[in-house]
Backbone as CSV, one residue per row, in Angstrom:
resi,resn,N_x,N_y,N_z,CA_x,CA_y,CA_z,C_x,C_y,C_z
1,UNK,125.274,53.607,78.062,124.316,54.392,77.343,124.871,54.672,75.949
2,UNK,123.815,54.680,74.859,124.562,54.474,73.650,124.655,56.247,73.309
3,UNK,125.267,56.221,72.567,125.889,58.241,71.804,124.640,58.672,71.764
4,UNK,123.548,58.034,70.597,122.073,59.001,70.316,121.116,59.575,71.681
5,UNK,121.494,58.264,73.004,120.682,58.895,74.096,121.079,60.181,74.469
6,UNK,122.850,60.114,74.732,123.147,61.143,75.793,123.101,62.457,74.981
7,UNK,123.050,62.438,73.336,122.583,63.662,72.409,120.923,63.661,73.283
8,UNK,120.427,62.736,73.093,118.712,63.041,73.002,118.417,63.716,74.498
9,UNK,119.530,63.586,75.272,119.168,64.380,76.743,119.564,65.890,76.822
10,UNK,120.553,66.391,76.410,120.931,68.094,76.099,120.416,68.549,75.032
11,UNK,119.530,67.632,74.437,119.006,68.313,72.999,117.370,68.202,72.895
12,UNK,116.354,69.555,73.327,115.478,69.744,73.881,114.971,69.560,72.110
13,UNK,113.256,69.313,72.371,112.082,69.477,71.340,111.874,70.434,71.037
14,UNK,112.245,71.134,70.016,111.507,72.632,69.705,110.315,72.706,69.886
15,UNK,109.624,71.825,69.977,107.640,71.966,70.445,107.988,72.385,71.822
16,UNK,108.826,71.370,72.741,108.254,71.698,74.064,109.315,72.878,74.398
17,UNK,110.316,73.304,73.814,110.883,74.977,74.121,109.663,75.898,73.566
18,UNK,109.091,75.292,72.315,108.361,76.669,72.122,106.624,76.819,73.256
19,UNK,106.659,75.174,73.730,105.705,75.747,74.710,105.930,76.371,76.131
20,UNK,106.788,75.932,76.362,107.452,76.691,77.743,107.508,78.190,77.481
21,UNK,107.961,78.515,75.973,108.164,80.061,75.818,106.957,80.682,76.038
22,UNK,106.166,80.192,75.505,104.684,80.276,75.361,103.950,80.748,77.214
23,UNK,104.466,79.861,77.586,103.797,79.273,78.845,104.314,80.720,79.862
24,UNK,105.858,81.027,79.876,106.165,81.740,80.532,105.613,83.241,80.194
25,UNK,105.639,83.516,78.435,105.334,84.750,78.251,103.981,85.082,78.811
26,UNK,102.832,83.677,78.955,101.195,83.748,79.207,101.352,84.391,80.599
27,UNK,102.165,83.742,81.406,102.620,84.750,82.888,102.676,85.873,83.376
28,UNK,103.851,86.619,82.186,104.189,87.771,82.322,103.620,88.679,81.829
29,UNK,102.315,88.377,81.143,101.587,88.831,80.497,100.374,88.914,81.653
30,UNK,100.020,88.396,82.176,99.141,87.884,83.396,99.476,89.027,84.149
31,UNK,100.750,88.963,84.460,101.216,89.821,85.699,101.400,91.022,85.092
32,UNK,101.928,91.272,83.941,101.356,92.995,83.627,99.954,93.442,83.797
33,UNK,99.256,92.477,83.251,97.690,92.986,82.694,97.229,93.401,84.776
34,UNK,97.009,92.539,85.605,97.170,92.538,86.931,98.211,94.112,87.390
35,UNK,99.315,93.901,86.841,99.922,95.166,87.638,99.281,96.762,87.155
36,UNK,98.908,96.783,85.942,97.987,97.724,85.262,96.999,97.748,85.782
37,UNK,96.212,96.852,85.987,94.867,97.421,86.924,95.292,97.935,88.430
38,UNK,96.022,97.607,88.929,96.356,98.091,89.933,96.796,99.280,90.241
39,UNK,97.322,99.910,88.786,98.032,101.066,88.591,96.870,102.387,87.920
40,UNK,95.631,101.339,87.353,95.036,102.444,87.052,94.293,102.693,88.396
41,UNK,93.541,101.913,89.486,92.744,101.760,90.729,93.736,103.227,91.237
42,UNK,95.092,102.950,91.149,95.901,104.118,92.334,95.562,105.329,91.959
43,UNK,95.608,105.341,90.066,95.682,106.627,89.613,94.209,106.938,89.651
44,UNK,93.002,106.298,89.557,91.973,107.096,90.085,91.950,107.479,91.591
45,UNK,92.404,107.051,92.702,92.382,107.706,93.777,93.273,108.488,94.242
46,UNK,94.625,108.665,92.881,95.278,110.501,93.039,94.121,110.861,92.485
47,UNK,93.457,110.827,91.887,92.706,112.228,90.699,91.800,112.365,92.077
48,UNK,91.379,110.971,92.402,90.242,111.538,93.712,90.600,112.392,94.835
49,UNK,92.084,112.413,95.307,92.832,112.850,96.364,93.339,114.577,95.950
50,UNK,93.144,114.475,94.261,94.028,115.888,93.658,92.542,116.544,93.755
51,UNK,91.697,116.265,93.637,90.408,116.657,93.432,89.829,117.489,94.743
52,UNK,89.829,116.753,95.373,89.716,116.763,97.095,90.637,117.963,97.465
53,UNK,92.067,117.951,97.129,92.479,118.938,97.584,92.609,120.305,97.326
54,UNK,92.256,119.952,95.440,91.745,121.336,95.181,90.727,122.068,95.729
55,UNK,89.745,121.460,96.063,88.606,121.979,96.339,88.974,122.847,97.888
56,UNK,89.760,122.063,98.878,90.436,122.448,100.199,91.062,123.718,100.109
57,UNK,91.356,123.980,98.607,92.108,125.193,98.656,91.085,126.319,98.284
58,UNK,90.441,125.778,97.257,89.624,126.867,96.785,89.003,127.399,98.119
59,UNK,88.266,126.909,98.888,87.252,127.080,100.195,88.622,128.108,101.265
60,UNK,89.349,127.741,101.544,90.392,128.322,102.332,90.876,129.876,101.670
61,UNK,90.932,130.114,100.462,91.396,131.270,99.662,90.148,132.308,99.666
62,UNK,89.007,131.219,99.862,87.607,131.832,100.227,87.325,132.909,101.600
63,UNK,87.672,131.655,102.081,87.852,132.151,103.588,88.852,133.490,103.977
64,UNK,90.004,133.682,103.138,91.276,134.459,103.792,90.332,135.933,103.327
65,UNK,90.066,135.135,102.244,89.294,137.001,101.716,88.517,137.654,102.437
């Protein structure tokens, strides 16, 4: 194998590093946007659950009186 190949094999295309960079960040970007909805879905069903239990208290403080 002549010298320029075994350079041309450890020595990547800056196009195709910068699409891989590309490619991976489109991922992790994917998987935030995904983990955020998931995170807002939870946090409306604390507010629904904090909601709920306020009300459990108010009615009970009702009651003691």
């Amino acid at each position: 194998m002549s010298e320029t190949n075994k350079i041309k094999l450890f020595k990547e295309d800056t196009e195709n590093v910068l699409v891989r960079g590309l490619n991976s960040m489109t991922k992790a970007c994917d998987a935030l946007s995904k983990q955020n909805e998931r995170l807002n879905e939870d946090i409306a069903k604390l507010k629904a659950k904090v909601s709920r239990l306020q009300d459990r208290v108010l009615i009970e403080a009702e009651e003691e009186e």
